[in-house]
C-alpha positions in Angstrom: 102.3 47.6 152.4 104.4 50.4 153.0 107.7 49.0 153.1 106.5 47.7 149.6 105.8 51.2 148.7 108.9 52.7 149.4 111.4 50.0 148.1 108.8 50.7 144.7 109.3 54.6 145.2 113.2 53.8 145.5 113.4 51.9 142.9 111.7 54.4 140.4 114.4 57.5 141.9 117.2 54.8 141.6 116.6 54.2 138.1 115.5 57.9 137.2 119.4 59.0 138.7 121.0 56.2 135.8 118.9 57.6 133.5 120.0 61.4 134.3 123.5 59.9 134.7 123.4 58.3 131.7 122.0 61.0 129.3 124.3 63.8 130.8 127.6 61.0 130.5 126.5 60.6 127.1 126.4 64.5 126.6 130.0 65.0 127.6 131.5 61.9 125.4 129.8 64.0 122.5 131.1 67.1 124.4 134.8 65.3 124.3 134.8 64.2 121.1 133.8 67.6 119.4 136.6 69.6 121.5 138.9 66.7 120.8 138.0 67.0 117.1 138.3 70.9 117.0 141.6 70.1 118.8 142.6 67.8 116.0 141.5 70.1 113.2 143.2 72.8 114.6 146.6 71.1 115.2 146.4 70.1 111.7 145.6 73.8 110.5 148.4 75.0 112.6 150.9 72.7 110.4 149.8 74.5 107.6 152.4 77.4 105.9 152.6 78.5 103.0 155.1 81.5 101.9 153.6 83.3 98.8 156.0 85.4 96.6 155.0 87.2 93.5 157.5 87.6 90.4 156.1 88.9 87.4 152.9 87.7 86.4 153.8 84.0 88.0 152.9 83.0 92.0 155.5 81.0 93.7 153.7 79.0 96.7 156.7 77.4 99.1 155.1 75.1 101.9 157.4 75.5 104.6 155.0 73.3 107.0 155.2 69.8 108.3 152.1 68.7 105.9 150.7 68.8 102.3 148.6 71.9 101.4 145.8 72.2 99.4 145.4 75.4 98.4 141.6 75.9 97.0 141.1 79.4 95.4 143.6 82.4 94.8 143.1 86.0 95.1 144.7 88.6 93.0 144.4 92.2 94.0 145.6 94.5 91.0 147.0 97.9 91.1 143.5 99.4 90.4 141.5 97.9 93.1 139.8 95.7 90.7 140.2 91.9 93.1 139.8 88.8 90.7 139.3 85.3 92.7 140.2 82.0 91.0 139.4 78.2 91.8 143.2 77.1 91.6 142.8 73.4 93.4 146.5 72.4 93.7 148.5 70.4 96.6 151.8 72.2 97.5 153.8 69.0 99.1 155.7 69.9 102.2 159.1 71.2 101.9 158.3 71.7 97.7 157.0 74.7 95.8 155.0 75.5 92.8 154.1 78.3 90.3 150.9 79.3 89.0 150.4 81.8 86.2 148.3 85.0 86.7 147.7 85.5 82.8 148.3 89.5 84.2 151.3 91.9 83.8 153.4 91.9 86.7 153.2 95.5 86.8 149.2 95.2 87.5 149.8 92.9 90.1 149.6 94.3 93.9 148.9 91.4 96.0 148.1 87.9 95.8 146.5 85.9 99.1 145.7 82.0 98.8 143.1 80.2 100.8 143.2 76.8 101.3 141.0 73.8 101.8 141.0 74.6 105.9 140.3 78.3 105.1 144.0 79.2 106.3 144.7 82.4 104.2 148.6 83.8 103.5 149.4 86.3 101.3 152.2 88.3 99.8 153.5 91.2 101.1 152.9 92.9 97.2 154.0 92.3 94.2 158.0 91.2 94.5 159.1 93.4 91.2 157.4 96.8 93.3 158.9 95.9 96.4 162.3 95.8 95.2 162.3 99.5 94.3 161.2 100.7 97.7 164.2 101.3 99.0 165.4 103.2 96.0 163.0 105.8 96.7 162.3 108.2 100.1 158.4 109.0 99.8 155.9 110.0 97.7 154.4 113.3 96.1 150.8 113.1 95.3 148.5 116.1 93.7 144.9 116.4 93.0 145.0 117.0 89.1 141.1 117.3 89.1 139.1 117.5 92.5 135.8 115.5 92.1 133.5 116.6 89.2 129.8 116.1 87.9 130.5 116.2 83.9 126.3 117.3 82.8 125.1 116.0 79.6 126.4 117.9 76.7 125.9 117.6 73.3 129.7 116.4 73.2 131.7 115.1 75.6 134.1 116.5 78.2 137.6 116.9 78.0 138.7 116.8 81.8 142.3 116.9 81.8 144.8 118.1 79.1 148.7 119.2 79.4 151.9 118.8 77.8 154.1 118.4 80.7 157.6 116.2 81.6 156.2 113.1 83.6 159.1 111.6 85.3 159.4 107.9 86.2 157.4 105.8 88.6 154.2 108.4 88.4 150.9 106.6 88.3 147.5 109.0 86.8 144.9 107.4 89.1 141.1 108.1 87.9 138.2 107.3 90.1 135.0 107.7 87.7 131.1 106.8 88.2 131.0 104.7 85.9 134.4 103.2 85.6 134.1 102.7 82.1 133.3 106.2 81.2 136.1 107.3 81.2 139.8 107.3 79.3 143.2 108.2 80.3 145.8 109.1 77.5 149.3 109.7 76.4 150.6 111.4 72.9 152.0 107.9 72.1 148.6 106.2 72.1 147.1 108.8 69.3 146.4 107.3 65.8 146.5 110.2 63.2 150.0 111.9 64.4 151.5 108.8 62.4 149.4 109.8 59.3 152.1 113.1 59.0 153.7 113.2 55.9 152.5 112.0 52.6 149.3 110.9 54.3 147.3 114.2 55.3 146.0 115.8 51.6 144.9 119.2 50.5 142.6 119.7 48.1 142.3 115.9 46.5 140.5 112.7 48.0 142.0 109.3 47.0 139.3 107.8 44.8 140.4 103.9 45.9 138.1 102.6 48.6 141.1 99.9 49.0 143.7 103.4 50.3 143.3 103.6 53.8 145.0 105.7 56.9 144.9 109.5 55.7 143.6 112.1 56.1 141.9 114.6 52.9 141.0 118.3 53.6 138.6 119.9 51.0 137.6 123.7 50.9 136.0 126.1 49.0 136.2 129.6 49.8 139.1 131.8 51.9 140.2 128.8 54.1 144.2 128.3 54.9 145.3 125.3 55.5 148.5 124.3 57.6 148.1 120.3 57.2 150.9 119.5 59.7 149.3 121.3 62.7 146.1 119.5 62.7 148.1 116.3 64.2 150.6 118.1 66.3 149.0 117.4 69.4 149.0 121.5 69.9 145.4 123.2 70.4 146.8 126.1 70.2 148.7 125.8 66.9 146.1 126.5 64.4 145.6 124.0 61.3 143.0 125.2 59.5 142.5 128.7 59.4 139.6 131.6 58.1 140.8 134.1 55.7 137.7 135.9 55.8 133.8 135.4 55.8 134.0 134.2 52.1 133.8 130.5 53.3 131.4 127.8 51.3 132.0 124.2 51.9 135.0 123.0 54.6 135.1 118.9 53.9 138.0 116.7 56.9 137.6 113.5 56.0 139.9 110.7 58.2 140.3 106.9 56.4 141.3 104.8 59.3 141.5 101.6 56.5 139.6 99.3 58.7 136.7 99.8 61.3 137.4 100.6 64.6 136.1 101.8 67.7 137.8 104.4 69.3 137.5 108.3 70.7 137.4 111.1 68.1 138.3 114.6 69.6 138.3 117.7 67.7 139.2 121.0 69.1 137.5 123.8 66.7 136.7 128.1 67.2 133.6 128.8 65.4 134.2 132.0 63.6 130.5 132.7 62.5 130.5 133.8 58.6 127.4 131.9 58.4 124.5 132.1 55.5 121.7 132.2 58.3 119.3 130.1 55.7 121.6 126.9 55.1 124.8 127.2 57.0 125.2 123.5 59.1 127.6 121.5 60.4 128.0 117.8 60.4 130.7 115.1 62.1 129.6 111.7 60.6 131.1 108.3 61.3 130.9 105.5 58.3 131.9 102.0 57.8 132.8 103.0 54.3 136.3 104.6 52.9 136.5 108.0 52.4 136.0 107.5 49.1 132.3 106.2 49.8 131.5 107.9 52.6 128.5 110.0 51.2 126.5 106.8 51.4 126.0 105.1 54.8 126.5 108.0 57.3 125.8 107.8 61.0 125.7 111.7 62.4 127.1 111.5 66.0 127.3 115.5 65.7 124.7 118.7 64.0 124.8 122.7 64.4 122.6 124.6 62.6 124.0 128.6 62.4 121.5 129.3 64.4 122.4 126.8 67.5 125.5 128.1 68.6 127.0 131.3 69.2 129.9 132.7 67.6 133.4 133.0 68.8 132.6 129.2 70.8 135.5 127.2 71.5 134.8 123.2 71.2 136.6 120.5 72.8 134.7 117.8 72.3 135.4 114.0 72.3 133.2 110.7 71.0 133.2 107.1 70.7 133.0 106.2 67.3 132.7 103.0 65.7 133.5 102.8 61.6 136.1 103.5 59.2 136.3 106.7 58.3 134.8 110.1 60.6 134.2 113.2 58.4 133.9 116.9 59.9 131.6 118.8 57.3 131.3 122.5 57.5 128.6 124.2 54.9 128.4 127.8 54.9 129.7 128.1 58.7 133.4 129.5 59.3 135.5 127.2 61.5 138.9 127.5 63.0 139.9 123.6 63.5 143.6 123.1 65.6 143.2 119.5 66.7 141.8 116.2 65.2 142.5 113.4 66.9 141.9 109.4 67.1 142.6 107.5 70.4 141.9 103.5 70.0 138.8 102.3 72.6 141.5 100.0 74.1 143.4 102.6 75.9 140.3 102.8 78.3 141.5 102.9 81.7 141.4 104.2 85.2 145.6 103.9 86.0 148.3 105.3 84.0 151.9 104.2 84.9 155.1 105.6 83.8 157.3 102.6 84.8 161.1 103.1 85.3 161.5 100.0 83.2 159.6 101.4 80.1 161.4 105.6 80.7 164.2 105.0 82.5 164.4 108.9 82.3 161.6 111.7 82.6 159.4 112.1 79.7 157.8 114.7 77.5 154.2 113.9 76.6 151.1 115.1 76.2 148.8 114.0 79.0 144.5 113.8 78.2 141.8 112.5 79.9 138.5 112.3 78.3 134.8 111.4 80.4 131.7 110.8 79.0 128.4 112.9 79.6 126.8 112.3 83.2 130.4 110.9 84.6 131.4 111.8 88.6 135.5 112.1 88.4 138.5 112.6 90.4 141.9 112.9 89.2 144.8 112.0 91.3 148.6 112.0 90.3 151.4 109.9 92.9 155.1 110.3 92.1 157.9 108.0 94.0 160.6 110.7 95.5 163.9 108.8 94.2 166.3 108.8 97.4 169.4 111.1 97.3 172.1 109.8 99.1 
């Protein structure tokens, strides 16, 4: 009875030990078939190589590995920080190379990094055109044009940054703004109404065709002096509309851009006083309508009563506007207006570049950046040092 007992006993641990055996064997197959897999997949990631070279606005992706690539999603990192990601899904056959189009200017193009289906990543160094000029050039010279600023709610907005100035090759404006789009960054070349000179800016007499477009009328009553040509000079310290004395009635600036568009209106005006403390007002009205119409469908982006503002205040303001024509009306109120300006909404940006291909030599220009109300802003300015040998 107890032998039986003990051969049962054995029996039970004999088979209990295959089972063990069995369940741990069949843990380390699984065991060497994932590390063999890994193994595998790794190998086979290792064979992947891409080099990735940017010219222009076109990415040239050479596989120099012993496999074909598929390359799954690009990465473009632009000049101002802004990263775009794209689904690309192309093969790259070994030994070949393709191209694939960024649909951005080279000269916005900073680096460009692939990914592919085995989540290998290569990237350029930066954009090729760039990296060519390095050696051309010893350093570089940065400055803090404006340190970081709160710009409060006004009843215009702010101009930040304003000089006429040489700006020599390869200098890049860089503005950091909260929010981004708050923001513009502008040259003399981009302003609208400095190509109205001429024949286009008159005194005294308002084109009565609502079809006549891109000009500029100036109507007065009273002791005002007008200088026509100064009021698009880009100066705001050449005066181009003047106060003879405090025998001033009706002052009418009325700007016919010939077709709607959005863009930012800046004006740079002394306010003199010479009010009639009962009616004296001040209007800046934006309309879809000529000139010619423009008493009808008015939007006001702009009021002063005389009693609202002090005399002997300097205004540099700046809005968007959207319409055709933007009138300054002055009634019983003495101003001193030296700038009117129109920049187009599409020169909103945060980077300026002055590249060496564009000014091959240093520049005269004026230099403006304009910021909404309730805008944080920092101005920075980085100039390549050319190398003297």
């Amino acid at each position: 009875m107890i032998r039986g007992q003990s051969e049962y006993i054995g029996t039970v641990v004999l088979i209990s030990v295959l089972l063990i055996v069995i369940y741990v064997a069949t843990d380390w197959l699984n065991t060497i078939y994932s590390v063999a897999r890994d193994a595998v997949e790794s190998i086979e990631k290792a064979k992947e190589y891409l080099d990735v070279n940017v010219d222009s606005n076109v990415v040239t992706l050479v596989n120099k590995g012993s496999r074909d690539v598929k390359v799954d999603l690009i990465y473009i990192e632009l000049k101002n920080r802004t990263l775009v990601v794209r689904d690309v899904d192309v093969v790259v056959r070994s030994g070949r190379g393709i191209g694939i189009s960024t649909d951005f200017n080279g000269l916005d193009i900073g680096r460009v990094c692939v990914e592919t289906v085995n989540n290998n990543v290569f990237c350029s160094s930066s954009n090729q055109g760039f990296n060519n000029t390095i050696s051309m050039y010893r350093g570089f010279w940065s400055y803090e044009r404006v340190p970081p600023t709160y710009y409060d709610n006004n009843s215009w907005n702010h101009l930040v940054y304003r000089v006429k100035r040489v700006v020599a090759p390869e200098t890049y404006f860089y503005i950091y703004a909260i929010p981004e789009n708050n923001v513009a960054i502008a040259t003399w070349e981009d302003e609208v109404l400095h190509t109205f000179s001429g024949e286009r800016i008159y005194v005294q007499y308002r084109p009565s065709d609502p079809d006549e477009g891109r000009y500029i009328s100036v109507l007065y009553k009273g002791d005002y002096i007008v200088y026509p040509y100064n009021l698009v000079d880009g100066d705001d310290n050449t005066l181009g509309i003047d106060v003879a004395s405090q025998a001033v009635y009706l002052l009418d600036i009325c700007i016919d851009l010939g077709i709607t568009t959005k863009g930012w209106f800046y004006v740079n005006m002394f306010y003199m006083g010479y009010a009639d403390p009962l009616i004296g007002r001040t209007y800046i009205v934006v309309s879809n309508l000529s000139c010619a119409e423009i008493g009808k469908e008015n939007t006001t982006i702009w009021y002063q009563l005389h009693g609202s503002i002090s005399a002997s205040t300097r205004i540099a303001g700046t809005w968007i506007v959207n319409g055709r024509s933007v009138r300054f009306y002055a009634y019983y109120m003495g101003w001193r207006v030296y700038t009117v300006e129109f920049y187009p909404y599409n020169i909103t940006r945060t980077v300026l570049r002055f590249p060496s291909t564009k000014y091959s030599k240093p520049i005269s220009t004026i230099v403006t950046v304009f910021a909404l109300s309730n805008t944080y802003l920092q101005v920075l300015e980085l100039t390549m040092l050319p190398r003297i040998d």
